[in-house]
C-alpha positions as CSV (number, residue, x, y, z in Angstrom):
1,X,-71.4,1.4,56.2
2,X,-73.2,2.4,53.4
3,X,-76.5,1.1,51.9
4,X,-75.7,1.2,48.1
5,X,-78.1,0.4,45.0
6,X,-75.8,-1.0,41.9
7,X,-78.2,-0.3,38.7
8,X,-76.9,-2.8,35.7
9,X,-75.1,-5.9,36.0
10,X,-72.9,-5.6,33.7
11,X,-69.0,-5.9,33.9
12,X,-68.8,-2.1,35.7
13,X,-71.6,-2.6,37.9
14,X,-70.6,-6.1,39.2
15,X,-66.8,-5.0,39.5
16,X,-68.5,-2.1,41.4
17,X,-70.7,-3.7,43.3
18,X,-68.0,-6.1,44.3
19,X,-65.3,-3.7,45.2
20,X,-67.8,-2.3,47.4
21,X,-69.3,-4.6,48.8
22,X,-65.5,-5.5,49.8
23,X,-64.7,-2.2,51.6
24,X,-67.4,-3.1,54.0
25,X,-71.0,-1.4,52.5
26,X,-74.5,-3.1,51.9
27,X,-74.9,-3.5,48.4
28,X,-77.7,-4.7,46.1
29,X,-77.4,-4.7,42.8
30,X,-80.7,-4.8,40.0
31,X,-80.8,-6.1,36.4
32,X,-83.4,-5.7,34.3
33,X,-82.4,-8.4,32.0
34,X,-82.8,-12.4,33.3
35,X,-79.0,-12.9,33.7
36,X,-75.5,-10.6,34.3
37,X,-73.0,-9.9,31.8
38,X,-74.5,-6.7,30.2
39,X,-73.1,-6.3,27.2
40,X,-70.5,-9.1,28.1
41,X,-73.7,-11.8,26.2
42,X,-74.1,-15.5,25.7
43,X,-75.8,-17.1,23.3
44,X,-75.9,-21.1,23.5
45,X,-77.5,-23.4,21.2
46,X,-76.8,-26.7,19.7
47,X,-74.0,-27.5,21.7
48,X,-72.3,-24.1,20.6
49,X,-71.5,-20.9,22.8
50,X,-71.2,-17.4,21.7
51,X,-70.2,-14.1,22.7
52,X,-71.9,-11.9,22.0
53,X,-69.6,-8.9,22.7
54,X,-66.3,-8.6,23.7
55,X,-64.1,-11.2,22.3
56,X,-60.7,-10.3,23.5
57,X,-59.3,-9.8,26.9
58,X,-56.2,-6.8,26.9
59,X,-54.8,-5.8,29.7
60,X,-55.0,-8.2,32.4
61,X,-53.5,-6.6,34.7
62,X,-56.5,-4.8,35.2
63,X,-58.6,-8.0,36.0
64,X,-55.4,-9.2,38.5
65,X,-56.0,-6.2,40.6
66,X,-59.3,-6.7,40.5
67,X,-59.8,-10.4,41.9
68,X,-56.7,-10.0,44.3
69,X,-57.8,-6.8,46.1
70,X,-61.6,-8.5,46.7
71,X,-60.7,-12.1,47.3
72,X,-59.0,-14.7,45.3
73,X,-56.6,-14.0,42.7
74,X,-57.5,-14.3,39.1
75,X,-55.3,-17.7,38.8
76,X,-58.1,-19.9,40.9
77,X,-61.3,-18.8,39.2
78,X,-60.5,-17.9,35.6
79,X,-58.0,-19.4,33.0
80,X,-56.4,-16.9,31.2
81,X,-54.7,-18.2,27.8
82,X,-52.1,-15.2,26.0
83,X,-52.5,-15.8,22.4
84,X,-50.1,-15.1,19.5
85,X,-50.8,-14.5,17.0
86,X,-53.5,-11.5,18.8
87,X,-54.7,-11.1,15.5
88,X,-54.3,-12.3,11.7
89,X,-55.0,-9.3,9.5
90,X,-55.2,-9.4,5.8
91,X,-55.5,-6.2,3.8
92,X,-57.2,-5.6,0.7
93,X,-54.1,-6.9,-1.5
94,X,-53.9,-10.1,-0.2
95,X,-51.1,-8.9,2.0
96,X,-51.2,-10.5,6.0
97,X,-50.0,-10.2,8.8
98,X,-49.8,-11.4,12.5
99,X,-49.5,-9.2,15.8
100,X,-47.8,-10.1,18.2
101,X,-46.6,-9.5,22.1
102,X,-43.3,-9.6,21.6
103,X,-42.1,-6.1,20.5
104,X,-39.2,-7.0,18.1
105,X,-41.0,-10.2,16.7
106,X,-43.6,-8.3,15.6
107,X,-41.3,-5.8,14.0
108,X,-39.6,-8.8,12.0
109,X,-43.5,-9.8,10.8
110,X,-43.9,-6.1,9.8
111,X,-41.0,-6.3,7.5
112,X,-41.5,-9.7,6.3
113,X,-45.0,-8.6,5.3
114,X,-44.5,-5.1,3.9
115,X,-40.7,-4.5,3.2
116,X,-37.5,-3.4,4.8
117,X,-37.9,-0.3,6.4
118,X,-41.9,-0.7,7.7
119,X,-40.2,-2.2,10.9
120,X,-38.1,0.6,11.7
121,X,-41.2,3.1,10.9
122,X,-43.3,1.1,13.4
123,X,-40.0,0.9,16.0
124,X,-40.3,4.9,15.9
125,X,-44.6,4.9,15.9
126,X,-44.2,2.5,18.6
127,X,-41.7,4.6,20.2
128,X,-44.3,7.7,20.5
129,X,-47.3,5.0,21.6
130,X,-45.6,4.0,24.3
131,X,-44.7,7.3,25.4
132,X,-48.2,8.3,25.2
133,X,-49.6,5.3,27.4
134,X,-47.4,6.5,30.1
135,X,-48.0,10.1,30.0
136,X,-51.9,9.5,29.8
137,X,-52.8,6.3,31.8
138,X,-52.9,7.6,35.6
139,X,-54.0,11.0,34.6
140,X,-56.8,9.8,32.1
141,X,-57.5,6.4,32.7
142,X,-57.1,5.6,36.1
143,X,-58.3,8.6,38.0
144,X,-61.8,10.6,38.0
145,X,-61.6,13.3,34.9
146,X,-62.5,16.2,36.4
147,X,-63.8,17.8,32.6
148,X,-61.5,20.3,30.9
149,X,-59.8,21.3,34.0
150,X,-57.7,18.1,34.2
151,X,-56.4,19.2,30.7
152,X,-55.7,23.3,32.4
153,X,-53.9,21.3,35.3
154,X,-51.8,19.1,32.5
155,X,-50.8,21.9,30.4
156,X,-48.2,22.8,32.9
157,X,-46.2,19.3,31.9
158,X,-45.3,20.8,28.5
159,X,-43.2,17.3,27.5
160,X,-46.1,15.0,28.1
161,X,-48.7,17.5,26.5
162,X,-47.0,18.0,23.8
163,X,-46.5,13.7,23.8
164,X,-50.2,13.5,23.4
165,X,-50.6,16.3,20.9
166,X,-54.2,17.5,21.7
167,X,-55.2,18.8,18.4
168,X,-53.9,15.7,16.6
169,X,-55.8,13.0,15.0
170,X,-54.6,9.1,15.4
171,X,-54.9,9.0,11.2
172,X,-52.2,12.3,11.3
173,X,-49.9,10.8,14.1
174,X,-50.0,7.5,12.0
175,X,-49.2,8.9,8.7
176,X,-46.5,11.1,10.0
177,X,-44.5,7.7,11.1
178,X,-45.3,5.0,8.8
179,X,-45.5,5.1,4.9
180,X,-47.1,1.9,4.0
181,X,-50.7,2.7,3.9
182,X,-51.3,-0.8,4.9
183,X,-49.3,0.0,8.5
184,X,-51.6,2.8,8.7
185,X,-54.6,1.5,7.6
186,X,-53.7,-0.9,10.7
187,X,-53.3,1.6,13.2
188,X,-56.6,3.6,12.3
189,X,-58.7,0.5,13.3
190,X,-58.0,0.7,16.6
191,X,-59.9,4.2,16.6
192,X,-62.6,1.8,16.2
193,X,-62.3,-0.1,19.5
194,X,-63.6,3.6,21.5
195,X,-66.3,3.6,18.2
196,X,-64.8,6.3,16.8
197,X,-63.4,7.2,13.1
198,X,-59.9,7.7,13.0
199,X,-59.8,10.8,10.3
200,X,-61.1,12.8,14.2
201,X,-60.3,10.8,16.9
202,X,-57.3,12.2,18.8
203,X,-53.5,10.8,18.6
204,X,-54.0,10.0,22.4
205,X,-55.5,6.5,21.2
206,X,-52.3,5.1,20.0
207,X,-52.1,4.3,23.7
208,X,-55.2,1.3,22.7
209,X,-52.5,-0.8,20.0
210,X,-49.6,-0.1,22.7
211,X,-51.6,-1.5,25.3
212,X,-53.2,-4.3,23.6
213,X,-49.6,-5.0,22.0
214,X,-47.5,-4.8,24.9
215,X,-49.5,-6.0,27.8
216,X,-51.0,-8.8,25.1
217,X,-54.5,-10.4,24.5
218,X,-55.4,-13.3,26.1
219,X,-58.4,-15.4,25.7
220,X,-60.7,-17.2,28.5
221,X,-61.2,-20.5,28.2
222,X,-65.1,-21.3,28.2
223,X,-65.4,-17.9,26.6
224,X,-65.2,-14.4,27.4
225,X,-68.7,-15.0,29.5
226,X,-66.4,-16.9,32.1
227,X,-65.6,-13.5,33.4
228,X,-68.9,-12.3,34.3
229,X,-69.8,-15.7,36.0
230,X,-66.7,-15.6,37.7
231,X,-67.6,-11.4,39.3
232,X,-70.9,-13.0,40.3
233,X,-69.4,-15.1,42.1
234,X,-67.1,-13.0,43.5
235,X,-70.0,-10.8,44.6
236,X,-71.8,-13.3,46.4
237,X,-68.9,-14.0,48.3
238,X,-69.1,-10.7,49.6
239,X,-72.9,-10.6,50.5
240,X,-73.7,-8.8,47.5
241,X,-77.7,-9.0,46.6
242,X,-78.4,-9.8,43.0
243,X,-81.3,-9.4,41.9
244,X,-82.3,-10.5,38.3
245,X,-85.6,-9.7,36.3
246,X,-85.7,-6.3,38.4
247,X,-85.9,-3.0,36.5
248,X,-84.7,0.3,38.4
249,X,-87.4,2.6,37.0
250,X,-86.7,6.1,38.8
251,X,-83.7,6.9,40.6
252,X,-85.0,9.7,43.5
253,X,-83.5,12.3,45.0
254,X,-83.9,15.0,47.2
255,X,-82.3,18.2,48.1
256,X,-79.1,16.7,49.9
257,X,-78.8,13.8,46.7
258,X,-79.6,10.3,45.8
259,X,-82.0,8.4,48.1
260,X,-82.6,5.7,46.4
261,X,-84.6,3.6,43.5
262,X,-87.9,3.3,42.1
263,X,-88.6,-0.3,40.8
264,X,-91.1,-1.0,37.8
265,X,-93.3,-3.4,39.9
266,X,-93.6,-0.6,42.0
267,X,-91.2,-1.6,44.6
268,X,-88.8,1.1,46.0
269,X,-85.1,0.2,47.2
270,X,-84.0,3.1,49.8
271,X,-80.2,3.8,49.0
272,X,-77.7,6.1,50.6
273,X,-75.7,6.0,47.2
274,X,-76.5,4.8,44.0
275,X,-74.4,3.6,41.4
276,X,-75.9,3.0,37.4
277,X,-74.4,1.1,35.8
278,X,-76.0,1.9,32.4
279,X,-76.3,4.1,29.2
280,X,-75.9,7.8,31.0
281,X,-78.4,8.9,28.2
282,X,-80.6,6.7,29.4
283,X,-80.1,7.2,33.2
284,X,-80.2,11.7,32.7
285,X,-82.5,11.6,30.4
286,X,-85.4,8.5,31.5
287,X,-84.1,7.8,35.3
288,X,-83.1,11.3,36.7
289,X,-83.9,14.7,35.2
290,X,-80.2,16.3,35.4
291,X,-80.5,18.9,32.6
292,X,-76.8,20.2,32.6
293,X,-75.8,16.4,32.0
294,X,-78.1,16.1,29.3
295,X,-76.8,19.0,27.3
296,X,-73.4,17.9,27.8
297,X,-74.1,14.5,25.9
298,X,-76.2,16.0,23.2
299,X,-73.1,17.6,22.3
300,X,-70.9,14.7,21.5
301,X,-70.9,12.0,19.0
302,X,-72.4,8.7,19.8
303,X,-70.2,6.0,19.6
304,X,-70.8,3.6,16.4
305,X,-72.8,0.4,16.7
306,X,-72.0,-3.4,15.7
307,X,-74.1,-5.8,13.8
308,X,-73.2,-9.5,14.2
309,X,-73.7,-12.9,12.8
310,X,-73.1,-15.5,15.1
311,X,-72.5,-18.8,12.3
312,X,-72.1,-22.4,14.0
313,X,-70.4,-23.9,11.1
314,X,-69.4,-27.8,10.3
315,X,-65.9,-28.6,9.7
316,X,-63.3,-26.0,9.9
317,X,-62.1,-23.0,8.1
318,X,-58.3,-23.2,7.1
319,X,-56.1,-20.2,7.0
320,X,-58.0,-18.6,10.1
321,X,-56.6,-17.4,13.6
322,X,-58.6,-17.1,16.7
323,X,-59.1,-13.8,16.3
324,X,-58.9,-12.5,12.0
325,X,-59.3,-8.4,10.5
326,X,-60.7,-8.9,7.2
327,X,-60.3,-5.0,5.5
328,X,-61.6,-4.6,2.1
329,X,-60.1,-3.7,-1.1
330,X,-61.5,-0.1,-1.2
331,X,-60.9,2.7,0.4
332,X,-61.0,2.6,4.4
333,X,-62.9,5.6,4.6
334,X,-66.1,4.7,2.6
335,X,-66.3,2.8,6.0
336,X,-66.2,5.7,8.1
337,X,-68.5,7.6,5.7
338,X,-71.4,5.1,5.9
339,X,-71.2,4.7,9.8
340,X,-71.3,8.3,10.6
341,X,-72.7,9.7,7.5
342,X,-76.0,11.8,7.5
343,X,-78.0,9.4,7.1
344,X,-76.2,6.4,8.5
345,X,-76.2,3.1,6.0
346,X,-75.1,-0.5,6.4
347,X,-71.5,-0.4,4.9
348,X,-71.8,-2.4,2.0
349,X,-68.1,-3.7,2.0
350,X,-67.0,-3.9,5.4
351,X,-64.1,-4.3,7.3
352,X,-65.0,-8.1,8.6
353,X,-64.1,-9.3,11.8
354,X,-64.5,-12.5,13.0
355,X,-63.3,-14.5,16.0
356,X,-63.2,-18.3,15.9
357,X,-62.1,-19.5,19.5
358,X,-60.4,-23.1,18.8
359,X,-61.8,-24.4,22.7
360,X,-63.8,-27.7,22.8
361,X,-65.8,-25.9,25.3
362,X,-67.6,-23.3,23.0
363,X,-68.4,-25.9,20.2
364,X,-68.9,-29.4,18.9
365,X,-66.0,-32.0,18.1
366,X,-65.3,-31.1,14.5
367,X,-66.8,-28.0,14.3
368,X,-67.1,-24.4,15.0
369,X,-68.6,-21.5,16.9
370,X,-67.7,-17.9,14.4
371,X,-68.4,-14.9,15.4
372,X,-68.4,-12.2,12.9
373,X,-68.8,-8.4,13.9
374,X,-68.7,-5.1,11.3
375,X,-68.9,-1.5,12.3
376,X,-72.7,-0.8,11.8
377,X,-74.4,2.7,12.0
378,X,-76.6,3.1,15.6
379,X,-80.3,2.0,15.3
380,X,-83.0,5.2,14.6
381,X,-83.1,7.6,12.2
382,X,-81.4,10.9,11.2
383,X,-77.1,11.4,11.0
384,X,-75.2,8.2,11.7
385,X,-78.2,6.0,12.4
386,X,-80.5,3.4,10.5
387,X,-83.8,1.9,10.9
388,X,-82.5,-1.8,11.5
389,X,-85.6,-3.1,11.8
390,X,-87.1,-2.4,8.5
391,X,-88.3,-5.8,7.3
392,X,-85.6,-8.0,5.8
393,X,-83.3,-5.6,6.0
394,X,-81.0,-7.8,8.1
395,X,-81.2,-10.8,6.8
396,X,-80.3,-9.8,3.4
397,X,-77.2,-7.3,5.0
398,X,-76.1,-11.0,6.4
399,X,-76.4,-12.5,3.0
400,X,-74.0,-9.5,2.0
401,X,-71.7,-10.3,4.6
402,X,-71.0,-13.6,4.3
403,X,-70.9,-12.9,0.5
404,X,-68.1,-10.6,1.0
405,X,-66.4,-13.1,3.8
406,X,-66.4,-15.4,0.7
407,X,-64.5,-13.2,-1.6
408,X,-61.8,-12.3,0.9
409,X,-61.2,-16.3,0.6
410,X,-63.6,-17.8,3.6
411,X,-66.9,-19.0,1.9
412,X,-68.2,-20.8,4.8
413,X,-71.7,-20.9,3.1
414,X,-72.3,-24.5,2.7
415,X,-71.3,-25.2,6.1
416,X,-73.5,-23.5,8.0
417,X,-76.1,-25.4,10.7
418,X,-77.3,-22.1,11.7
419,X,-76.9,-18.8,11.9
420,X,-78.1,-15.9,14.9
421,X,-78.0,-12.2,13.5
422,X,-78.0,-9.3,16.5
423,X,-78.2,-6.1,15.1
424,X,-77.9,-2.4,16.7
425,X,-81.7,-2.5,17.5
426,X,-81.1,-5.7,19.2
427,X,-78.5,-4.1,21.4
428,X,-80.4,-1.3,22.4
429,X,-83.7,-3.2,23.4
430,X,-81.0,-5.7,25.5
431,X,-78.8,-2.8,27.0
432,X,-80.7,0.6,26.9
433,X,-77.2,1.8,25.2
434,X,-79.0,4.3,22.9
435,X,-79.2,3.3,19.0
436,X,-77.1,0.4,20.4
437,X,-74.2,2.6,20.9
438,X,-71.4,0.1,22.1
439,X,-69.5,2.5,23.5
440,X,-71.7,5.6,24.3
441,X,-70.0,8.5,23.2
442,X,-67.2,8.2,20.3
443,X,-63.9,10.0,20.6
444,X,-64.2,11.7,17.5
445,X,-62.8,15.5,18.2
446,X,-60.2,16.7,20.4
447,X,-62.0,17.4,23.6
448,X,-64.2,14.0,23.3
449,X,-63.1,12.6,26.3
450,X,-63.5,15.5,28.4
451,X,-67.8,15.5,27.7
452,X,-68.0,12.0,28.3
453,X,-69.6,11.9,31.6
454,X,-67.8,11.9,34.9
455,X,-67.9,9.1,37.3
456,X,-69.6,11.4,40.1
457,X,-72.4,12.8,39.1
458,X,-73.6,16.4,39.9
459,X,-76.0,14.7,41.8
460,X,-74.7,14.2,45.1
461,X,-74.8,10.4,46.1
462,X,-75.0,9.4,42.4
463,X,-72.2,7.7,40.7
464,X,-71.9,6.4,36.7
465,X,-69.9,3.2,35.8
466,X,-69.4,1.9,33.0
467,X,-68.9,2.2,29.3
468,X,-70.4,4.8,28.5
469,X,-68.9,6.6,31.5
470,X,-65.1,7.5,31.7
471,X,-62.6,6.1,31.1
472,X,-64.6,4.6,28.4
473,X,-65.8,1.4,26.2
474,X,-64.0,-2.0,27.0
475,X,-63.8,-4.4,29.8
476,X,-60.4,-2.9,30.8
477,X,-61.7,0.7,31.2
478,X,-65.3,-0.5,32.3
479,X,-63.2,-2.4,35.2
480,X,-61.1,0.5,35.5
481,X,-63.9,2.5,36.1
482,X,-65.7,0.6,39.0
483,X,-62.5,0.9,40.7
484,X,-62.3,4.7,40.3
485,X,-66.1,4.9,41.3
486,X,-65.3,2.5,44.9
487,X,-62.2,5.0,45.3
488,X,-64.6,8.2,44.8
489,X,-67.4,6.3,47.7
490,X,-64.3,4.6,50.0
491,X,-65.2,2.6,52.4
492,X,-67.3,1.8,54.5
């Protein structure tokens, strides 16, 4: 039995802590902030209840496992509802459409929407996703990455290598299968769920549409925050220490590895291993002095940011889904330029999108609870970031934004009771995710995935979970990741 430290609560670090704690070790876990969640936020007021981060639930699988191999299945604490449609997305003509689980529904939408012939170029895109999810998820998404030698060992399976095609980007793999620009306009989004730009993020993440698309999204009823009340839970059931308010200041170490965790009111928590479950920027470069780790990150891209209005409205909105993608008339890449440019800039018309959950228990009778995210360059200054807190700035960006929402058909203006703005800088005071950085690193450039930093740490006894950690961003590869981290410690 080990005595293990879990820094962070959010969805990695409880899934981590509770895994753990399952197999038999001591675990404590510290948050810095007054409640769990991380990332997964809540924001009530009024009556209403927000997310504040993730908004959609793919993969469930992932969560199943989870909850059965620590306890209860998923069934008795949570209530999973699949949605359809996943999404409503309406391009810049006008043009929508709605995705779907169901593989040759959502062909028959493509067609009705864009024209004979777009379903049988998705078929044949969907075709080479699918073969890509298989050839990349036990190799790069459920087991430890050990760097560019997983890739050396992979090389020998010439069919699945040449499957992902390394030196690809997801905008050339889309455009080499579909012809409507629309279609492909809808594929490059999903480069931004890793908070990357799809003109450099590899072909290997049309595996994120077949997964959502195939395995479905789903919505929890209460909210998405359901999920992190539901781990805490779980983790107290296991004996699992919480403790809120606490900030990990120092983790020490000596010559054999981690020992444990310096606290800021100058307590100290001995540890035999430690787990952070936090920015790794922030944990090599303010908690442990590991310069070889450092480097590595300082040569990748950080991952973009979000700024969000949270809008409890009166009435309803017609002619909006639960979950809606709002792209603008221009060009797709003006986004891209803005978020990642040199300086970074608030987009000024963004790809809007907003999730409006239609559950009693997240709003008044007769009203509703929006939340409406854009891609946003990080917080700071220099290439890809902005200085969100220059006075007014944000206000007037939300102005612009709800301006825009109105000429894409939604002007919710003269509904609103109020409105809650959270902007990059707001994410990093909350999370310590550097510049707000929802993701960490991007996965702009072919070998993106291999500097994002392993799961065990060159520190002996040290251990990363999390987003910003492989597998990556998400609360299916965050999860995925605390289960790779308890398989890399065993048990007890």
């Amino acid at each position: 039995m080990a005595e293990i430290v879990v820094i962070g609560a959010g969805v990695g670090g409880l899934a981590a802590a509770a895994r753990l704690a399952a197999s038999g070790h001591r675990v404590t876990v510290c948050e810095r902030a007054p409640d769990v969640g991380g990332k997964l936020g809540l924001r009530e007021r009024g009556g209403f209840r927000f997310d504040t981060g993730p908004s959609l639930v793919t993969m469930p699988q992932v969560f199943e496992d989870l909850f059965r191999e620590t306890g209860d299945p998923i069934g008795t604490v949570l209530d999973l509802v699949p949605l359809d449609p996943i999404a409503r997305y309406r391009f810049g003509d006008g043009t929508t459409l709605e995705s779907c689980a169901d593989p040759f529904e959502f062909r028959r939408r493509i067609d009705d929407a864009f024209g004979r012939g777009a379903g049988s170029d998705w078929a044949a895109f969907w075709k080479r996703a699918e073969r890509i999810w298989h050839a990349t998820y036990e190799p790069f998404l459920a087991s430890a990455l050990d760097g560019p030698r997983t890739l050396a060992r992979y090389s020998t399976r010439l069919t699945d290598l040449a499957t992902i095609a390394p030196g690809r980007t997801l905008r050339g793999l889309a455009r080499s299968y579909l012809k409507d620009p629309r279609l492909q306009q809808f594929v490059e989004r999903y480069a931004t769920y890793t908070g990357s730009d799809p003109r450099k993020a590899p072909a290997a993440l049309a595996s994120v549409p077949y997964a959502e698309l195939a395995y479905g999204g789903w919505y929890l009823r209460g909210g998405l925050r359901t999920l992190a009340d539901a781990l805490l839970a779980r983790c107290g059931e296991h004996g699992v220490k919480v403790r809120l308010s606490t900030e990990v200041t120092r983790i020490t170490a000596d010559a054999r590895g981690a020992t444990g965790v310096l606290l800021a009111d100058g307590g100290r928590l001995p540890a035999d291993v430690v787990v952070a479950n936090a920015d790794a920027a922030h944990v090599y470069r303010d908690l442990i002095a590991v310069p070889s780790s450092l480097r590595s990150l300082r040569r990748t891209t950080p991952s973009l940011s979000g700024f969000v209005l949270l809008l409890a409205l009166r009435g309803t909105t017609p002619g909006l889904a639960h979950h809606n993608v709002l792209f603008p008339p221009g060009a797709y890449d003006a986004e891209f330029d803005h978020v990642f440019g040199d300086p970074g800039r608030p987009v000024p018309d963004p790809t809007l999108y907003l999730s409006v959950p239609d559950d009693p228990g997240v709003r008044p009778d007769g009203h509703e609870a929006v939340f409406l995210l854009v891609n946003a360059a990080r917080h700071g200054v220099g290439r890809g970031a902005v200085d969100w807190r220059t006075p007014g700035l944000a206000d007037r960006y939300a102005d612009d934004l709800l301006q825009r929402l109105a000429e894409r058909g939604h002007d919710v203006r003269d509904r609103v009771l109020f409105r809650e703005i959270v902007t990059p800088a707001d994410l990093e005071a909350k999370t310590h995710a550097i510049g707000g950085a929802i993701y960490g690193t991007s996965s702009n450039g072919a070998r993106a995935a291999f500097l994002r930093p392993a799961n065990r740490s060159v520190v002996p006894g040290l251990f990363l979970v999390g987003g910003s950690s492989h597998p990556g961003g998400g609360l299916p590869l965050v999860t995925l990741s605390a289960r790779i981290v308890a398989g890399l410690i065993g048990p007890a």
